[in-house]
VOPAZA-213115 format. One record per residue: residue number from 1; residue in one letter; z negated, y, x negated of N, C-alpha, C in turn. Coordinates in nm, 2 decimals. Atoms other than C-alpha are relative to their C-alpha. Example, Ala and Ser with C-alpha at 12.3 -4.5 7.8 and 13.67 -1.06 7.14 Angstrom:
BEGIN
SITE  nr rest    n_Z    n_Y    n_X   ca_Z   ca_Y   ca_X    c_Z    c_Y    c_X
SITE   1    a   0.00  -0.12  -0.09  -0.78  -0.45  -1.23   0.00   0.12  -0.09
SITE   2    s   0.00  -0.11   0.09  -0.71  -0.11  -1.37  -0.08   0.11   0.08
END
This chain:
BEGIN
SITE  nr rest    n_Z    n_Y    n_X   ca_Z   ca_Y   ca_X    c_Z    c_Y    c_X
SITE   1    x   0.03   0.14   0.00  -9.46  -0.12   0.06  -0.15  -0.01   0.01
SITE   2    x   0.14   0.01   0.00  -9.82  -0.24   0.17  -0.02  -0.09  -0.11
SITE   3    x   0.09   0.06   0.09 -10.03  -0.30  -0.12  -0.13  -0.11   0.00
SITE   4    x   0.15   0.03  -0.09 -10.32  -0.58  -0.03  -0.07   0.00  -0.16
SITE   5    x   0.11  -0.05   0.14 -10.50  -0.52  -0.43   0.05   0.03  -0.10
SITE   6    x  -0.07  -0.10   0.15 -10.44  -0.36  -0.75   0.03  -0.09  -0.12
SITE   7    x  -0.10   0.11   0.07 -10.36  -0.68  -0.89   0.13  -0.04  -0.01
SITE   8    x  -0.18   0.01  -0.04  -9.98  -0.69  -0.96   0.02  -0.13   0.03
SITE   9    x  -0.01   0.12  -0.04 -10.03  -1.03  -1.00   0.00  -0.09   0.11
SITE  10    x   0.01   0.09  -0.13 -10.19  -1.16  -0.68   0.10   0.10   0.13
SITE  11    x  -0.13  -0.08  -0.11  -9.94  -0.90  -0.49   0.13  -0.11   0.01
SITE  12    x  -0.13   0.09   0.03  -9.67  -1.12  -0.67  -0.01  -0.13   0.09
SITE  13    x  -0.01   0.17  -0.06  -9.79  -1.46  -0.54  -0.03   0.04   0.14
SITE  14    x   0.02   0.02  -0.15  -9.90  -1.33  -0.20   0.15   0.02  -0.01
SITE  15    x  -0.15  -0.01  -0.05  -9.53  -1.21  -0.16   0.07  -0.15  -0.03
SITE  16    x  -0.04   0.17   0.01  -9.40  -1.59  -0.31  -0.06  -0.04   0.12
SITE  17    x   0.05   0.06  -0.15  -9.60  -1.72  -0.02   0.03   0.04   0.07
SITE  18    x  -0.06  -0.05  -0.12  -9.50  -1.53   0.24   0.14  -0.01   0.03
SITE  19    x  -0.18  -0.01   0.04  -9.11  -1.56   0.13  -0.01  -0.15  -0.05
SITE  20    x  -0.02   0.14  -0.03  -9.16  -1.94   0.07  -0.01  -0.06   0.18
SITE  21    x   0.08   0.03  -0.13  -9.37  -1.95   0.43   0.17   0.04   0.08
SITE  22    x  -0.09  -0.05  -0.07  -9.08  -1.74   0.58   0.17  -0.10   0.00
SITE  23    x  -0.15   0.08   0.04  -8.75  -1.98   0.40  -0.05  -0.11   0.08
SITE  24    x   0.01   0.13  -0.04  -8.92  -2.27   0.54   0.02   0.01   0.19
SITE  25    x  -0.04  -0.06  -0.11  -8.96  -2.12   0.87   0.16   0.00   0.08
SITE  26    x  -0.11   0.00  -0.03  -8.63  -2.05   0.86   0.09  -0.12   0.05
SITE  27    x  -0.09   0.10   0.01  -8.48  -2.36   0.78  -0.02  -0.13   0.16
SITE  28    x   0.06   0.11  -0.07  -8.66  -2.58   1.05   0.01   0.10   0.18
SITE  29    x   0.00  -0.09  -0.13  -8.66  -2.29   1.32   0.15   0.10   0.03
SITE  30    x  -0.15  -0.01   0.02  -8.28  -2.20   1.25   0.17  -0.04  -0.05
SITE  31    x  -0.15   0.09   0.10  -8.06  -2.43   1.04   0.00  -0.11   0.10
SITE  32    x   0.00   0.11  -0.03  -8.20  -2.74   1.27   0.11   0.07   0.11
SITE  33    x  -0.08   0.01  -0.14  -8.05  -2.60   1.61   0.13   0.05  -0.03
SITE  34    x  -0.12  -0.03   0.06  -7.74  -2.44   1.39   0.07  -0.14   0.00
SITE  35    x  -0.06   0.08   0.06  -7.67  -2.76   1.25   0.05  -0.09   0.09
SITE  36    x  -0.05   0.10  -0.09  -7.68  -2.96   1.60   0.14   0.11   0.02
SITE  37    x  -0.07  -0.04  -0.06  -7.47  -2.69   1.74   0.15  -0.01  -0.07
SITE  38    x  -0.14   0.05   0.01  -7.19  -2.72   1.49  -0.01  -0.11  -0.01
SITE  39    x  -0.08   0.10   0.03  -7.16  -3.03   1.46   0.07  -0.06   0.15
SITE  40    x  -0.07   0.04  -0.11  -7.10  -3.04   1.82   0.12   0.07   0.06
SITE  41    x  -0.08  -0.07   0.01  -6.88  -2.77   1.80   0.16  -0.10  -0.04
SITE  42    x  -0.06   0.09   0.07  -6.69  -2.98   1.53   0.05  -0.14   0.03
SITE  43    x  -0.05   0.15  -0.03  -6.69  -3.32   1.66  -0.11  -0.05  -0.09
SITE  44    x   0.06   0.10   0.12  -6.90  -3.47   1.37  -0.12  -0.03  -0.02
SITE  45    x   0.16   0.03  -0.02  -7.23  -3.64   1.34  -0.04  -0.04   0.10
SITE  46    x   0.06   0.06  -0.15  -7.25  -3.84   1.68  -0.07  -0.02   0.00
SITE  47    x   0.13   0.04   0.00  -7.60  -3.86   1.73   0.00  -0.12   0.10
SITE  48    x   0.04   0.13  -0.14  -7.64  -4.20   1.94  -0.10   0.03   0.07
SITE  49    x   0.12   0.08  -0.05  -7.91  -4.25   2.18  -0.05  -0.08  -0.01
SITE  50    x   0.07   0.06   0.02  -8.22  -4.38   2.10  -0.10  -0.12   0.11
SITE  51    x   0.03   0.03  -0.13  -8.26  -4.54   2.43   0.08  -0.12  -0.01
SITE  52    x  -0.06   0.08  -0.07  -8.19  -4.88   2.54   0.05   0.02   0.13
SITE  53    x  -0.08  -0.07  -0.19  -7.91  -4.86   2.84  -0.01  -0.12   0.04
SITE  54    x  -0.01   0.15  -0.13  -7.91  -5.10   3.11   0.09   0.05   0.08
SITE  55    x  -0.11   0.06  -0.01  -7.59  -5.24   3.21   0.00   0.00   0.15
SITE  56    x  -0.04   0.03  -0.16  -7.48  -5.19   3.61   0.14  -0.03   0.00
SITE  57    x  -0.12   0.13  -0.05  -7.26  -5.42   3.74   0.14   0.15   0.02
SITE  58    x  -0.10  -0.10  -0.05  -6.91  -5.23   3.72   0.13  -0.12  -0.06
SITE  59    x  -0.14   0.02   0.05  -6.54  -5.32   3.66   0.04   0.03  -0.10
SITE  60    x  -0.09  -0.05   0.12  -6.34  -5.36   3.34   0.08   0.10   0.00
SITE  61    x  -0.13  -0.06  -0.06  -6.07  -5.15   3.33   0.07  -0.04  -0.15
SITE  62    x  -0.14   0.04   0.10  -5.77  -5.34   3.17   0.08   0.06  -0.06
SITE  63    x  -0.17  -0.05   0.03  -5.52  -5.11   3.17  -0.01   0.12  -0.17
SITE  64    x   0.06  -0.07   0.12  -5.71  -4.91   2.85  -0.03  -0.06  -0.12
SITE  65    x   0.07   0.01   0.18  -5.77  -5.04   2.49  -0.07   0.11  -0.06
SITE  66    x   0.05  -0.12   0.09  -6.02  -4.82   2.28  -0.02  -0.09  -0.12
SITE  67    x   0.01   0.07   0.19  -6.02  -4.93   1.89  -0.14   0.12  -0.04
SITE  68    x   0.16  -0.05   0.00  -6.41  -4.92   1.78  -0.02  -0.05  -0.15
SITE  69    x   0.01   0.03   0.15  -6.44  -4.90   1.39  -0.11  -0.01  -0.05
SITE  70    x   0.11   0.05   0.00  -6.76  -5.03   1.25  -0.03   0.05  -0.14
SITE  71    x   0.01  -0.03   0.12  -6.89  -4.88   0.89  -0.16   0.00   0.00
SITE  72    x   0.06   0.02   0.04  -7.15  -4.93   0.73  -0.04   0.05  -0.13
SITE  73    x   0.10  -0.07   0.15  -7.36  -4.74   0.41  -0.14  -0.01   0.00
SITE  74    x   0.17   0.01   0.01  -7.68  -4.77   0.23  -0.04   0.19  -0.06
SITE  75    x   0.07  -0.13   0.06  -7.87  -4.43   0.15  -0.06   0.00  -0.12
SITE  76    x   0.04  -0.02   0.12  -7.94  -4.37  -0.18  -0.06  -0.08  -0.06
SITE  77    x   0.14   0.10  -0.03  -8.27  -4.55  -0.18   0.03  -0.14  -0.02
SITE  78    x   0.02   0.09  -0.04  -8.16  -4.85  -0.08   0.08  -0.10  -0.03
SITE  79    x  -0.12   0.07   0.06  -8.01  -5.13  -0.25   0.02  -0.13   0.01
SITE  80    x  -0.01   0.10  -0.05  -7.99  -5.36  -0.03   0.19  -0.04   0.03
SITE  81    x  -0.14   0.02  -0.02  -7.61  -5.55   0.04   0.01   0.05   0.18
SITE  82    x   0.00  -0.04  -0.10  -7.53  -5.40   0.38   0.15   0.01   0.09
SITE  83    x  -0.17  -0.05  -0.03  -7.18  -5.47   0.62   0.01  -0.08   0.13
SITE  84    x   0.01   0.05  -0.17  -7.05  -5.51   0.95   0.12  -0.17  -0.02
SITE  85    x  -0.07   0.14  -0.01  -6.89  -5.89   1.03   0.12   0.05   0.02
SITE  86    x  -0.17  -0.04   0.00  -6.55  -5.68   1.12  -0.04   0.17   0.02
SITE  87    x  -0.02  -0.21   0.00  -6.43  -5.30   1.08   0.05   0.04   0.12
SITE  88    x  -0.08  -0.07  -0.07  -6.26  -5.30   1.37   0.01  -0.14   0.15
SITE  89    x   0.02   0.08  -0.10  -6.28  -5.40   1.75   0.06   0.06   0.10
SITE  90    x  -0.08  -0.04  -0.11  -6.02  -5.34   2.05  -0.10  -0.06   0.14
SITE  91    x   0.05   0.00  -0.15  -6.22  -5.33   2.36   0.02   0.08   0.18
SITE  92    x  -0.04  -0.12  -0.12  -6.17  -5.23   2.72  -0.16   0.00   0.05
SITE  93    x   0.12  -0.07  -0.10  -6.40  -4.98   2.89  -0.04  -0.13   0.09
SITE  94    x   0.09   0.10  -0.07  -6.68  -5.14   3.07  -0.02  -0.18   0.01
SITE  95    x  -0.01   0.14   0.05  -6.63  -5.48   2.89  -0.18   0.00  -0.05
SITE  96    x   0.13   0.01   0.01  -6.99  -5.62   2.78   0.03  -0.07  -0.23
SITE  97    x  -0.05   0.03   0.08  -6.90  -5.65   2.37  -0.11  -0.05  -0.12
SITE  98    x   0.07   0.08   0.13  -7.06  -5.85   2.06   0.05   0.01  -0.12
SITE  99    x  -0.04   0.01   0.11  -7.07  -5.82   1.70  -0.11  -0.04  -0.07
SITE 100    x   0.16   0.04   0.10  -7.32  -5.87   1.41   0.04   0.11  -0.11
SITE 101    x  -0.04  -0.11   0.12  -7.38  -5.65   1.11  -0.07  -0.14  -0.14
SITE 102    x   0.06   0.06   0.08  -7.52  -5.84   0.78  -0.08   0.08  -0.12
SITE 103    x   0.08  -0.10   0.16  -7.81  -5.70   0.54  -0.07  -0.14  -0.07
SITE 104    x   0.07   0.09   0.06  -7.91  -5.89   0.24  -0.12   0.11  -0.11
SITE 105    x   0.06  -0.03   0.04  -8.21  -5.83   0.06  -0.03  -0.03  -0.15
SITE 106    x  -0.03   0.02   0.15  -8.11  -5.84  -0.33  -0.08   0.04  -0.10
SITE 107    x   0.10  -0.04   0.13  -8.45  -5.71  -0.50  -0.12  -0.16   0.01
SITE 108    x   0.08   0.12   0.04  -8.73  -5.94  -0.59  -0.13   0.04   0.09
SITE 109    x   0.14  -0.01  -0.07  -8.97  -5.79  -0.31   0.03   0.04   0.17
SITE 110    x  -0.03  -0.07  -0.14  -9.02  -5.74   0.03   0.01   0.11   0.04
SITE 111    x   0.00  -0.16  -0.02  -8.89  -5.46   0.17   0.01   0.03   0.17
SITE 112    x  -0.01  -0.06  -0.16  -8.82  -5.27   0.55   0.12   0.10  -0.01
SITE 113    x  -0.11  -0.14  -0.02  -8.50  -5.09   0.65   0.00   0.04   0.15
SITE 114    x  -0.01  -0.08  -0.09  -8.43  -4.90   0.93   0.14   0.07  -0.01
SITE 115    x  -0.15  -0.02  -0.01  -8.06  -4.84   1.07   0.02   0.15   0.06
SITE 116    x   0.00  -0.11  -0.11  -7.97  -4.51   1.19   0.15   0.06   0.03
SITE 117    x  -0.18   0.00   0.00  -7.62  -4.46   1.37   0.04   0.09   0.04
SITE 118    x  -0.04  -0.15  -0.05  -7.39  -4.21   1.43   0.14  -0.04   0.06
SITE 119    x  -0.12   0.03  -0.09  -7.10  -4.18   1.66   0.14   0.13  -0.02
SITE 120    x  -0.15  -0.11   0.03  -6.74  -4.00   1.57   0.14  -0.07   0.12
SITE 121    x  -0.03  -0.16  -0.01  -6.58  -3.79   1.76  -0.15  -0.02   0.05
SITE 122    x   0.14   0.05  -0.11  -6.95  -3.73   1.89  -0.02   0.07   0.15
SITE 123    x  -0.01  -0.01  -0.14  -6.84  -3.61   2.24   0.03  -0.16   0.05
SITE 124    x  -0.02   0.18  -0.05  -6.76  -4.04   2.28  -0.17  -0.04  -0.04
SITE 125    x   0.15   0.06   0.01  -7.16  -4.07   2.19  -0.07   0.01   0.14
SITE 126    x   0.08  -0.01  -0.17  -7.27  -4.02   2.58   0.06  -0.14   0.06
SITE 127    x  -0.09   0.04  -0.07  -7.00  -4.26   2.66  -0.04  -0.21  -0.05
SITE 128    x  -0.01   0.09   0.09  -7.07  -4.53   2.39  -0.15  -0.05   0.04
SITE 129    x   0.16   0.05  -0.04  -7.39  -4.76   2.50  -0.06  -0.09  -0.09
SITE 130    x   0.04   0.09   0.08  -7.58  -4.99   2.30  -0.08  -0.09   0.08
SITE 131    x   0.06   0.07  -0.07  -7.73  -5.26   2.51  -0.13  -0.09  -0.09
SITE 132    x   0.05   0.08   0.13  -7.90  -5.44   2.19   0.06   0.03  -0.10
SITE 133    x  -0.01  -0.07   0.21  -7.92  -5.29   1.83  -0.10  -0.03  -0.10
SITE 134    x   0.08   0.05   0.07  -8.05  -5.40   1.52  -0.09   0.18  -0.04
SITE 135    x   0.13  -0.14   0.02  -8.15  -4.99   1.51  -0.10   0.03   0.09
SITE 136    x   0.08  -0.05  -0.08  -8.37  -5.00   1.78  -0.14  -0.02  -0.09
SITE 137    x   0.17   0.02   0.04  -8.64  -5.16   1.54   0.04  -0.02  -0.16
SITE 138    x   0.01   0.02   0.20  -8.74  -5.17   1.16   0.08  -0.14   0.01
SITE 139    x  -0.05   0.14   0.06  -8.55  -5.47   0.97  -0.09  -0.05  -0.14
SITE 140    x   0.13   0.05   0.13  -8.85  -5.68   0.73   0.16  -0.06  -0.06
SITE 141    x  -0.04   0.12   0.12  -8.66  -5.87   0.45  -0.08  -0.04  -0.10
SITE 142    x   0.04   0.08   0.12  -8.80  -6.12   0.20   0.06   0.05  -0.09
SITE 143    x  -0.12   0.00   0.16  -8.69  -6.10  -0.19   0.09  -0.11   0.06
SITE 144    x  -0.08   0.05   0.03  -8.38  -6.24  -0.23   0.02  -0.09   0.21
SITE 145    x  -0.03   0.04  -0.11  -8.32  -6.28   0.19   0.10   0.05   0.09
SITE 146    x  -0.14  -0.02  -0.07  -8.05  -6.25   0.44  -0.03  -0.01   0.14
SITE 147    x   0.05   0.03  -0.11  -8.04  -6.18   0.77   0.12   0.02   0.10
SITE 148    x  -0.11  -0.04  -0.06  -7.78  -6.15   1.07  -0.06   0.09   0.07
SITE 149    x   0.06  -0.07  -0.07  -7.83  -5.85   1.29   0.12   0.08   0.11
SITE 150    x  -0.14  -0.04  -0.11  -7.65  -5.81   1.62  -0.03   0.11   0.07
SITE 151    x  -0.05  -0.11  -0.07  -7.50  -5.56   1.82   0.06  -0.02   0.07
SITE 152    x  -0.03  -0.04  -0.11  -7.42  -5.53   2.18   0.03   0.14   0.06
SITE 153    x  -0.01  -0.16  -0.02  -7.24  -5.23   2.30   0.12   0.01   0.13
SITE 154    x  -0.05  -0.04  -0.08  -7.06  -5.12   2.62   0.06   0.11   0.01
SITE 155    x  -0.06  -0.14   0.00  -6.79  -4.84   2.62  -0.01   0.03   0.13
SITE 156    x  -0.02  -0.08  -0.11  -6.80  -4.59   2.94   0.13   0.00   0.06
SITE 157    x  -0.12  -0.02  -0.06  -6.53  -4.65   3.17   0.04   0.18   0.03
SITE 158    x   0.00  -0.17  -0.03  -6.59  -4.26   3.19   0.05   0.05  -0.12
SITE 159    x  -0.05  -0.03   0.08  -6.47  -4.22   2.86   0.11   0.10   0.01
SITE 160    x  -0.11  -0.08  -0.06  -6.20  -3.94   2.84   0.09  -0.09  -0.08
SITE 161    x  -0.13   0.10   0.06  -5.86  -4.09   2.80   0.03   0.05  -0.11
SITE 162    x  -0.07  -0.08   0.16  -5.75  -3.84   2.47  -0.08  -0.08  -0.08
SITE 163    x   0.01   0.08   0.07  -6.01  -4.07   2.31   0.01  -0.14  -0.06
SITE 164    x  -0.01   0.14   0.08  -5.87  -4.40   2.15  -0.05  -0.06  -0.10
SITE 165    x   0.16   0.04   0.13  -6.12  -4.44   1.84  -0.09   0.05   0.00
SITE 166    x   0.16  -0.02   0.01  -6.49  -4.44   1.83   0.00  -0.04  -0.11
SITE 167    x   0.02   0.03   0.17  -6.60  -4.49   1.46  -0.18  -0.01   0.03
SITE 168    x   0.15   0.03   0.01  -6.96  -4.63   1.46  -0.06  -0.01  -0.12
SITE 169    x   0.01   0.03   0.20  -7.13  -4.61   1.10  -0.15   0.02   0.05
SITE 170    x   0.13   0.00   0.04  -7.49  -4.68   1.03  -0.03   0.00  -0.16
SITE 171    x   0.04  -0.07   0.13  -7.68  -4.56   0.72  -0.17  -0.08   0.01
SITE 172    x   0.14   0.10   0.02  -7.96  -4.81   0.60  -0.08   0.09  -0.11
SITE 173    x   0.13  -0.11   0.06  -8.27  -4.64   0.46  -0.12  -0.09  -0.02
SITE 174    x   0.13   0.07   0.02  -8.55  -4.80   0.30  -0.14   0.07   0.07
SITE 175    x   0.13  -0.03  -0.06  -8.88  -4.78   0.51  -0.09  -0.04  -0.03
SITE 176    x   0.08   0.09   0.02  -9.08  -5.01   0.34  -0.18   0.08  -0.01
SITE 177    x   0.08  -0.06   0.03  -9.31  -4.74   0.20  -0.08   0.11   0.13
SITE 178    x   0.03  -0.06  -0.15  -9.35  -4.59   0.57  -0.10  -0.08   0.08
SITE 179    x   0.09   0.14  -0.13  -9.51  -4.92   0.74  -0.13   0.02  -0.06
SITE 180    x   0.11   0.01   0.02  -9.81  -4.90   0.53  -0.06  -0.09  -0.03
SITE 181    x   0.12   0.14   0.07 -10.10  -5.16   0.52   0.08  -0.13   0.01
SITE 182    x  -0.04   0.14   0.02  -9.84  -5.41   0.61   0.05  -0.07  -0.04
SITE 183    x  -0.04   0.05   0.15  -9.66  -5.44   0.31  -0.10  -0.04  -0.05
SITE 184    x   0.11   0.03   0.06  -9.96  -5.44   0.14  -0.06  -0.17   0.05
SITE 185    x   0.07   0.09  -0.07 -10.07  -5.74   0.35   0.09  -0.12  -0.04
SITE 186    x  -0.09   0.15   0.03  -9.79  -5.96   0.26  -0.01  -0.04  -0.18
END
């Protein structure tokens, strides 16, 4: 083993550093691309697009129902009241569809959330469009405020037929402490 000085001590903590340096390494340069891969393996964890899609003129198609379940959780953090206007929505491919979600703001200060959604099975997340989302941008709330926050979404007439449920769930996250001077400002 190379020795860098006769201090057992500073041997000790260079090795800690280098074997902290190395775990982190790890995790960010081998767990992240692990972690997409199974879950795409698996089905689970639809990552949406963070893209607004734009809408080309196409045809319904009637002859298909897909049932699109709507969920809703807060993260840890965040304890704001958080839920979608319905759990559950029968749409046909290439229809143009509406809903709302509702967040209330139950502390005594202003705060900032930010929605982040996921799509199950997540091979239906290519398929699944969002034309207008309340995740595309932060959400401010007042103390003690309420807000409605819609959602526009377009299923893919390209969808594969084996799927009949899409499960949409967003996970509300306090950001308040992220924006910066402009909390402060209010």
């Amino acid at each position: 083993m190379l020795r860098t000085s006769n201090n057992p001590a500073i041997d000790t903590v260079i090795k800690l550093v280098v074997v902290s340096i190395a775990m982190f390494a790890f995790v960010f340069v081998v767990m992240v691309p692990l972690y997409n891969v199974l879950c795409d393996a698996l089905g689970i964890n639809g990552k949406t697009s963070g893209e607004v899609y734009t809408a080309i003129s196409t045809s319904v198609d009637t002859s298909r129902e897909i049932t699109v379940q709507f969920v809703a959780s807060n993260n840890a953090e965040m304890p704001w009241g958080f839920r979608p206007s319905v759990t559950m929505m029968k749409v046909n491919p290439g229809a143009a569809n509406d809903t709302v979600f509702f967040a209330e703001n139950v502390t005594s200060h202003y705060m900032v959330a930010q929605a982040i959604p996921s799509i199950s099975p997540s091979r239906a997340a290519e398929y699944f469009h969002k034309t207008e989302c309340f995740c595309f941008n932060q959400q401010p709330l007042d103390a003690n405020s309420k807000a409605e926050m819609p959602l526009q979404f377009i299923v893919d007439q390209e969808l594969p037929r084996d799927i009949k449920t899409i499960t949409l769930s967003y996970t509300l996250f306090d950001v308040t402490d992220r924006i910066g001077d402009t909390v402060a400002a209010r």
